[in-house]
Backbone as CSV, one residue per row, in Angstrom:
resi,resn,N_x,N_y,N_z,CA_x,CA_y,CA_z,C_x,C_y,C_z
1,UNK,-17.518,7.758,-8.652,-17.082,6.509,-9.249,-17.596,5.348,-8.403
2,UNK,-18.361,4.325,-8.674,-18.867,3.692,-8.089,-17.676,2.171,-7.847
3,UNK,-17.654,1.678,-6.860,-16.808,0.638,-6.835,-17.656,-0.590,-7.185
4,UNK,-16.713,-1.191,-7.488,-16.637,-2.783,-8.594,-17.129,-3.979,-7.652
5,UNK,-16.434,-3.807,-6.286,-16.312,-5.082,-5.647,-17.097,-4.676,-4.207
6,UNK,-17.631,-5.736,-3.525,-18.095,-5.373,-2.287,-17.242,-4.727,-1.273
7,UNK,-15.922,-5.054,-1.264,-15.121,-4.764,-0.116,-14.886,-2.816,-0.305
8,UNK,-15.074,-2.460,-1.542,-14.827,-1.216,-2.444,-16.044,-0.651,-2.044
9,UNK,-17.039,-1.151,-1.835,-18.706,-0.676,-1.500,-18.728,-0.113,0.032
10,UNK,-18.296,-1.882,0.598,-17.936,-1.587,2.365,-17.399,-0.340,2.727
11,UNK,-15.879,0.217,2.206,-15.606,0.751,2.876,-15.829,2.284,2.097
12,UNK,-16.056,2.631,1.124,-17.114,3.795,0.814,-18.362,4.324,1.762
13,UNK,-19.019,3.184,1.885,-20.011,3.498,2.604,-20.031,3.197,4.236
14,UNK,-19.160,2.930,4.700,-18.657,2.412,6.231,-18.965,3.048,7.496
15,UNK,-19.507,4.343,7.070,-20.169,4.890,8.070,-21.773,4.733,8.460
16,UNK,-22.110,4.897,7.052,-23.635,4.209,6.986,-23.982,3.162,7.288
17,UNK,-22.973,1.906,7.300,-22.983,0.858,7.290,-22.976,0.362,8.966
18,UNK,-21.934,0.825,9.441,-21.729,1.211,10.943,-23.003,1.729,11.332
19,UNK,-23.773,2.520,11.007,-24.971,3.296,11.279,-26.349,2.307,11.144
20,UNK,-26.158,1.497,10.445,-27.616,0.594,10.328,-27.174,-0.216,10.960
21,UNK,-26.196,-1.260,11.576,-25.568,-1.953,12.116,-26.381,-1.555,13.798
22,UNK,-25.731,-0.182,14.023,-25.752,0.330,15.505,-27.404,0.262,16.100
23,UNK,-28.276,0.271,14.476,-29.804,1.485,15.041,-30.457,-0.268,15.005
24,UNK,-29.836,-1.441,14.880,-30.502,-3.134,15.063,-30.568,-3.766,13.577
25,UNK,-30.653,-2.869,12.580,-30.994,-3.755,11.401,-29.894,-5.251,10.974
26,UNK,-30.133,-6.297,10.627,-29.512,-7.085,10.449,-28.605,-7.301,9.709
27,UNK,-26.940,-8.027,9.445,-26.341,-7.656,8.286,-26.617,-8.280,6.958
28,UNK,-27.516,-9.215,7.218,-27.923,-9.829,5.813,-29.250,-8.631,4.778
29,UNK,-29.773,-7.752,5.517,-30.505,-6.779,5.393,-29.576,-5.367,4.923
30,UNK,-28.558,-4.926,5.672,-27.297,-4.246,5.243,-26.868,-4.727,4.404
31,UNK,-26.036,-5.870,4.102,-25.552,-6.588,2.352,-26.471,-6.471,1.379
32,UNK,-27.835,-6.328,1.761,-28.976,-6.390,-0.149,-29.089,-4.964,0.040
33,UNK,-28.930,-4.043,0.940,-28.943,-2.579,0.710,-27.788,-2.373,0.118
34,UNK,-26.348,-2.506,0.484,-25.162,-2.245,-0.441,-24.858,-3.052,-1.860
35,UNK,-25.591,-4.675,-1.903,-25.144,-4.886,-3.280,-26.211,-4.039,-4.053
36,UNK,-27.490,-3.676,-3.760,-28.678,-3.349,-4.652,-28.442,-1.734,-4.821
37,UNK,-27.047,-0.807,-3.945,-27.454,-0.094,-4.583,-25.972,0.149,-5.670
38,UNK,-25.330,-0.979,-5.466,-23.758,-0.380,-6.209,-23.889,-1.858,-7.212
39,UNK,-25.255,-2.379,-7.329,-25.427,-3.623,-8.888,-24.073,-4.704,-8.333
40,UNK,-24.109,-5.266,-7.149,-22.999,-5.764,-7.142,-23.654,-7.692,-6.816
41,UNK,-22.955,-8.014,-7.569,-24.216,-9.802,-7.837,-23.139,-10.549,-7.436
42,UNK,-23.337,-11.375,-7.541,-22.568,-13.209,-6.973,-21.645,-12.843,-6.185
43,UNK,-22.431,-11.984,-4.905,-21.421,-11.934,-3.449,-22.352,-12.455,-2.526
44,UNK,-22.005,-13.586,-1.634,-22.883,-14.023,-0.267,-22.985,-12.868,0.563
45,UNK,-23.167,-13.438,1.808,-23.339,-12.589,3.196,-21.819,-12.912,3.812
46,UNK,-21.366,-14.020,3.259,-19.950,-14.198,4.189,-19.052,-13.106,3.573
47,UNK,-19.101,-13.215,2.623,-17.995,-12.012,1.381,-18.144,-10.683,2.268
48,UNK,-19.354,-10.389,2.624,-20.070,-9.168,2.999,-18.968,-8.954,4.584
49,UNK,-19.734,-10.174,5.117,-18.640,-10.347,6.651,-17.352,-10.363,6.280
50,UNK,-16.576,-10.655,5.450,-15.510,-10.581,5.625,-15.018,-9.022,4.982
51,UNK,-15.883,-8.082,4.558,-14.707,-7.010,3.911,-15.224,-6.306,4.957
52,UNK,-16.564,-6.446,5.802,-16.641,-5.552,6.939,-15.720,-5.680,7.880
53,UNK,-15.064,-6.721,8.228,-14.193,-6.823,9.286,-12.893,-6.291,8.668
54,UNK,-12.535,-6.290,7.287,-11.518,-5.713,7.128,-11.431,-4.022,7.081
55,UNK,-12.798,-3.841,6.343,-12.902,-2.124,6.621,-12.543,-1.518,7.935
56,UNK,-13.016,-2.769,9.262,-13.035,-1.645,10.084,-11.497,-2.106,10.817
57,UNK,-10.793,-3.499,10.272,-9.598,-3.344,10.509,-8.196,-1.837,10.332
58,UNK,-9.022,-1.720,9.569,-7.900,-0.377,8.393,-8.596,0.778,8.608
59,UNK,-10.031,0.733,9.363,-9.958,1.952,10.097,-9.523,2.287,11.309
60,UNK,-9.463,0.956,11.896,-8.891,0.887,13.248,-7.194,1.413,12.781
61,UNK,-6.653,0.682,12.432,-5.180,1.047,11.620,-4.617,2.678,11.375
62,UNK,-5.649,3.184,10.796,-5.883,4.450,10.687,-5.883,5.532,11.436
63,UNK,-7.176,5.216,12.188,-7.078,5.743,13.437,-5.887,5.807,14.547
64,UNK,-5.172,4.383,14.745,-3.860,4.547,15.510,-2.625,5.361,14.662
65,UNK,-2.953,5.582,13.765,-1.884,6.202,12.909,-1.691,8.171,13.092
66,UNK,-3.048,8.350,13.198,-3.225,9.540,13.641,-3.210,10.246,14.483
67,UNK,-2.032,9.535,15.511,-1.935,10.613,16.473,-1.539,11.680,16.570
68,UNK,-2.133,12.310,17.692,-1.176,13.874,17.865,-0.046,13.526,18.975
69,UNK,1.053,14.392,18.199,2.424,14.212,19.380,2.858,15.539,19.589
70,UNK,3.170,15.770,20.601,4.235,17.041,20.598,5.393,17.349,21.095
71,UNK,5.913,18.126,20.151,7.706,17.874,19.853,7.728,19.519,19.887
72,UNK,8.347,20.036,21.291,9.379,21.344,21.209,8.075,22.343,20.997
73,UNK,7.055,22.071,21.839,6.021,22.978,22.364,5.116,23.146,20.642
74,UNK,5.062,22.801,19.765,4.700,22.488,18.673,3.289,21.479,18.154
75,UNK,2.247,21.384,17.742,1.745,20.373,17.430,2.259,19.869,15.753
76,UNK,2.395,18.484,15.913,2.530,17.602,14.376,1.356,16.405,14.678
77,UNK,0.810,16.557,13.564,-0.153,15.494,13.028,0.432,14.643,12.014
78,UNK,0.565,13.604,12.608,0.927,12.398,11.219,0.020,11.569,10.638
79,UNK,-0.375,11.433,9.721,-1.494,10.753,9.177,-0.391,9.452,8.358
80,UNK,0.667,9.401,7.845,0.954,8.472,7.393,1.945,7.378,8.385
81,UNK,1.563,5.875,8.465,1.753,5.388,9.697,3.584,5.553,9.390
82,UNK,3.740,5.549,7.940,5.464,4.950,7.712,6.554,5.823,8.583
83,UNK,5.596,7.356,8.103,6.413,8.674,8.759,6.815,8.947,10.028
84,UNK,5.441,7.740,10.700,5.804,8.106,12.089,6.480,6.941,12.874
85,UNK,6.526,5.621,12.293,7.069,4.639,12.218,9.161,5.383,12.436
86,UNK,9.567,6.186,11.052,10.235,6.806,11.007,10.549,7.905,11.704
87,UNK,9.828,8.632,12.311,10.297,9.548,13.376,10.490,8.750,14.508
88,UNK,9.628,7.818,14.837,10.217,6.599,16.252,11.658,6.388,15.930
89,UNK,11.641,5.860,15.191,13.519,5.552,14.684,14.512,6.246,15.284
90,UNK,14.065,7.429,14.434,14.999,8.582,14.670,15.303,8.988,16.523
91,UNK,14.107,9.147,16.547,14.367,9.425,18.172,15.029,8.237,18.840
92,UNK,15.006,7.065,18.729,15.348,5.765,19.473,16.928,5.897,19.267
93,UNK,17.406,6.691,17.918,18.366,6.293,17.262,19.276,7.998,18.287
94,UNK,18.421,8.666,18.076,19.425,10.079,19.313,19.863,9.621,20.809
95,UNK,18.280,9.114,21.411,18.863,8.532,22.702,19.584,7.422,22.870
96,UNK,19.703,6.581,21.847,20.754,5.831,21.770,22.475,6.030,21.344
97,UNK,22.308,7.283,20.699,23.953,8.325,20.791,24.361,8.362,22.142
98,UNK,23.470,8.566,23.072,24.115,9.096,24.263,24.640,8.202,25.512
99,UNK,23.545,6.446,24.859,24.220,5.707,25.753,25.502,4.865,24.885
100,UNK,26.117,4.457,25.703,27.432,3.657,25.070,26.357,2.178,24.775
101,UNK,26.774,1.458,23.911,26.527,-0.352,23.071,26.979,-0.978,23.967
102,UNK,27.074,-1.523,24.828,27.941,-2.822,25.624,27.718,-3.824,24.218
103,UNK,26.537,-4.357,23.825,26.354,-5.325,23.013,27.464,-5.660,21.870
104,UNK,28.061,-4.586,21.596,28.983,-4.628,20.046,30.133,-4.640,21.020
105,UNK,31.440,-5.305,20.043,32.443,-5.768,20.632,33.434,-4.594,20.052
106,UNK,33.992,-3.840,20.305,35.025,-2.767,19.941,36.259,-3.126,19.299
107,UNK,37.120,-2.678,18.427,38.442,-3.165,18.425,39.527,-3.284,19.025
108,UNK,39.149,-2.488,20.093,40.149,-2.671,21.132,40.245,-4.049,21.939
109,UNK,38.742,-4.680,21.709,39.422,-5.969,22.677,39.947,-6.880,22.025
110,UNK,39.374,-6.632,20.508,40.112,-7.656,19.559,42.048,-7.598,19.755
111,UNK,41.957,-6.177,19.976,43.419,-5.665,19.855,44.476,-6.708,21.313
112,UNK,43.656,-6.488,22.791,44.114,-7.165,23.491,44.075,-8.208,23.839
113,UNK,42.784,-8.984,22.970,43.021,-10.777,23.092,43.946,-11.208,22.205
114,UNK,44.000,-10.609,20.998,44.934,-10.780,20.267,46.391,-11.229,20.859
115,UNK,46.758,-10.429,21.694,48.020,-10.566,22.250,47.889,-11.327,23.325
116,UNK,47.180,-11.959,23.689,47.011,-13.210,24.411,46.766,-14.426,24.462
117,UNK,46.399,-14.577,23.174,45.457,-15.700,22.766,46.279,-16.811,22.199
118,UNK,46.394,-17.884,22.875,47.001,-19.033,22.246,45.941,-19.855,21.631
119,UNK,45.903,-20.329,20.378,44.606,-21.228,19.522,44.609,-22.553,20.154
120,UNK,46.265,-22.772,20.462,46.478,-24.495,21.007,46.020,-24.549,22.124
121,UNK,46.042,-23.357,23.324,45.128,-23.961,24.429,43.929,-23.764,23.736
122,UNK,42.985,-22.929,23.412,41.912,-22.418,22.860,41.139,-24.403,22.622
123,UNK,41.931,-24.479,21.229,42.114,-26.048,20.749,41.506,-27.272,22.089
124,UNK,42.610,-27.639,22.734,42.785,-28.006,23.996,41.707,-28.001,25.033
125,UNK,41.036,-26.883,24.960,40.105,-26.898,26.104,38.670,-27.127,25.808
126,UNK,38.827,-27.034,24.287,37.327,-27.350,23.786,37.438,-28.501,22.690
């Protein structure tokens, strides 16, 4: 299936592209090789620059997404960033069972200011 748009061309062909890039050819020389061979008309050289930098944004993206981790002598490969986004969670969320919140206020102190608390000094002092 041939893509429609340059940025659809870019990153189809992104290795090749990367590849004439690396061996000196110029990118205005790379853009009339990809519009001429996917018929793709009324795109500049800037259009061109800009979906290359995004291709290799989202391969870069990609690439950090794929790490290998290991959990309980096991290898897992995650390829999707959300999943592993979500296993961070999870783990942040176990070792955080084990320490106590100082940050959150308990009901118990509500329970003992309660019984101390006059509003009229409260009032009074502020």
């Amino acid at each position: 299936m041939k893509p429609k748009s340059i940025r659809g061309a870019i990153q189809m062909m992104l290795p090749e592209v990367e590849e004439m890039l690396s061996l000196g050819v110029s990118r205005e020389d790379v853009f009339k090789v990809v519009s001429e061979r996917f018929n793709i008309a009324n795109v500049n050289v800037r259009s061109f620059d800009t979906a290359l930098y995004r291709a290799r944004v989202k391969r870069s993206k990609l690439e950090k997404s794929t790490n290998l981790s290991y959990r309980k002598d096991e290898l897992e490969i995650s390829y999707d960033p959300l999943l592993s986004k979500k296993r961070q969670t999870e783990e942040k969320k176990a070792e955080g069972n084990n320490i106590p919140n100082k940050g959150i206020i308990g009901k118990e102190f509500f329970d003992e200011i309660n019984d101390s608390f006059d509003p009229n000094k409260f009032i009074d002092k502020y």
